[in-house]
C-alpha positions, 0 to 999 in steps of 0.5 A: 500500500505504502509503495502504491502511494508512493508511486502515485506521488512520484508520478504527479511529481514527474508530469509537474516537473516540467511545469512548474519549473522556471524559463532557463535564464540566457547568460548575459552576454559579452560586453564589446570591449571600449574602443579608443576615442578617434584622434580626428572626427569630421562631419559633412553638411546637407548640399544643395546643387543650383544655379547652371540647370545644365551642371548644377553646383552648391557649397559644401561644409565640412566640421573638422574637430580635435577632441584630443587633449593635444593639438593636432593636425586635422585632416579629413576623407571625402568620398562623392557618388558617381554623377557628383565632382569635387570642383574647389576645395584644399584636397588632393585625390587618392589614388586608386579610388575614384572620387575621393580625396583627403583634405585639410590638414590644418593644426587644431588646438584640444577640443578645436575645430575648423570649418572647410569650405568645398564646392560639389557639381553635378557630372550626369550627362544630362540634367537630373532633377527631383534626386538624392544622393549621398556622399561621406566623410572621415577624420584623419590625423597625420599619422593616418588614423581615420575614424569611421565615415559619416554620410550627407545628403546632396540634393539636385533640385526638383521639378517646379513650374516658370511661367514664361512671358515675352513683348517684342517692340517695332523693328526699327533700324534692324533692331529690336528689343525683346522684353522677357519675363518669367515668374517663379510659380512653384512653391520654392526658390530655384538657383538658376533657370536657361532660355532658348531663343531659337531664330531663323535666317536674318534674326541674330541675338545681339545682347545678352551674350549666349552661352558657348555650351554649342547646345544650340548647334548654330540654330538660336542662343542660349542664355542662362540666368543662374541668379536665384529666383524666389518662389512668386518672384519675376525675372525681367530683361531685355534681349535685344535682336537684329532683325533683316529681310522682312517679318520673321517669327522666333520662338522663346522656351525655358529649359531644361525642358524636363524641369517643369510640370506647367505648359506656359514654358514657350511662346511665339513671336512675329517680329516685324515693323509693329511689334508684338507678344506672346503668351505661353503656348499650351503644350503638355507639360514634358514628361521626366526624363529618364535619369530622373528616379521617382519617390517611392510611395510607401503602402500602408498595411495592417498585417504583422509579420510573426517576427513582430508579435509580442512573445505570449505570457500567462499559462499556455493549453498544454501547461492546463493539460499536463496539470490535469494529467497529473491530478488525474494519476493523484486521484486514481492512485488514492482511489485504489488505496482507499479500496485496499483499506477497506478491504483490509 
């Protein structure tokens, strides 16, 4: 009887072993070792390319800091990405590397810093707009130690809208002044913006001077405007011709043509002894060009991935079921002692 209650016991124990006992505990794990603080940091401001629409350019500004307890000299790496050209700045290129090159290397006392001043343009074959890349930098002191790289943003600059206006006066002595103006109906200030004058036999452009670019290819002028323009505002200038052998007809476009999502960005005008204007004509709108990379839309959705769920807490179905399996043996096994009792 007693080793029939003692089995009873044991096997209750056993199927509540498992249960009852706690989640193994995960050693902790190793700490990394510290790394040694770097001798030279340097960090890259955002750049913003503008001005030529054809090779866009904009300022870049590197913070180079001594955070050591000793001056030092401080020197830095940057790295541009492909369709991006280092154009001004005290740098030299690495060799072997393609757009990279080490700069600085000013003396900084403790805790000092300086602020170097470079000039990025853009080298893509054909105006890009509405794109992001990024480049990189690194501190490096004069033995050669550099510390980890730190990327910044370049921006090209996004498609806007210009509204292109234009009035010729009366050709008079074989000239003619054409007064242009074009509005910045877009939502920001843009760096700079081209327009095409494209003329026929007897019309030549006179003033202002055309960009040598060759563009053109010898069938009208290309004047760039690499002014900065604020959104709302209106650039205004004259654009003068000389105008023989009778009434002629020029057309005025903005470009690069790919730039922009309004259709008032050309006009017509008939030159001739009593003048004329011209509105935009109503074209569509150019569709983007090729190289330029659209923005990803993000799709929203309310599925989770199993990796992404909250772990399970509380008593699971399979922890109730052992437990009653071992209540049910508890049970059983006082049933039949009880009987050997009574029979006894």
């Amino acid at each position: 009887m007693n080793r029939l209650f003692a089995s009873g016991l044991l096997a209750a124990a056993l199927l509540l072993a498992p249960t009852l006992a706690g989640p193994a505990v995960a050693a902790p794990a190793a700490s990394p070792s510290p790394k040694a603080a770097p001798t030279i940091t340097a960090r890259g401001d955002i750049v913003f390319l503008g001005k030529d629409p054809w090779s866009p350019s904009g300022p870049l500004e590197v913070t180079v800091k001594n955070p050591g307890s000793t001056a030092a000299k401080g020197f830095f790496v940057l790295r541009l990405p492909r369709n991006a050209d280092l154009t001004l700045g005290d740098c030299r290129t690495v060799q072997g590397t393609p757009r990279t090159w080490v700069c600085g290397g000013a003396e900084l006392p403790a805790g000092g810093e300086r602020v170097y001043r470079l000039v990025v343009a853009s080298t893509a074959a054909e105006p890009v707009f509405g794109v992001q890349a990024w480049g990189s930098v690194a501190g490096r002191d004069a033995a050669g130690v550099t510390d980890e790289f730190s990327d910044f943003r370049i921006n090209w600059p996004d498609r806007t809208s210009l509204r292109l206006r234009a009035t010729a006066g009366p050709v008079v002595n074989a000239t003619t002044t054409v007064r242009v103006r074009v509005t910045n109906t877009g939502t920001f200030d843009i760096g700079g913006y081209a327009i095409v004058i494209t003329t026929p036999t007897g019309v030549r452009v006179a003033a202002p001077a055309c960009s040598d670019t060759g563009r053109m290819v010898g069938v009208g002028c290309e004047i760039l405007r690499p002014s900065g323009l604020a959104d709302g505002a209106t650039d205004s200038f004259d654009v003068r011709l000389t105008v023989t052998g009778g009434t002629k007809t020029v057309k005025l476009s903005l470009a690069p043509a790919n730039r922009y999502t309004n259709k008032d960005t050309a006009l017509t005008l008939r030159l001739s002894g009593a003048g004329g204007s011209g509105a935009g004509d109503a074209t569509p709108p150019p569709s983007a060009g090729p190289t330029a990379t659209p923005t990803p839309t993000a799709t929203a959705t309310t599925s989770t991935p199993d990796a992404a769920q909250l772990p399970r807490t509380g008593v699971s179905g399979s922890t109730l079921g052992l437990i009653g399996a071992a209540l049910l043996a508890l049970g059983v096994g006082l049933l039949v002692l009880r009987r050997r009792l009574l029979r006894g």
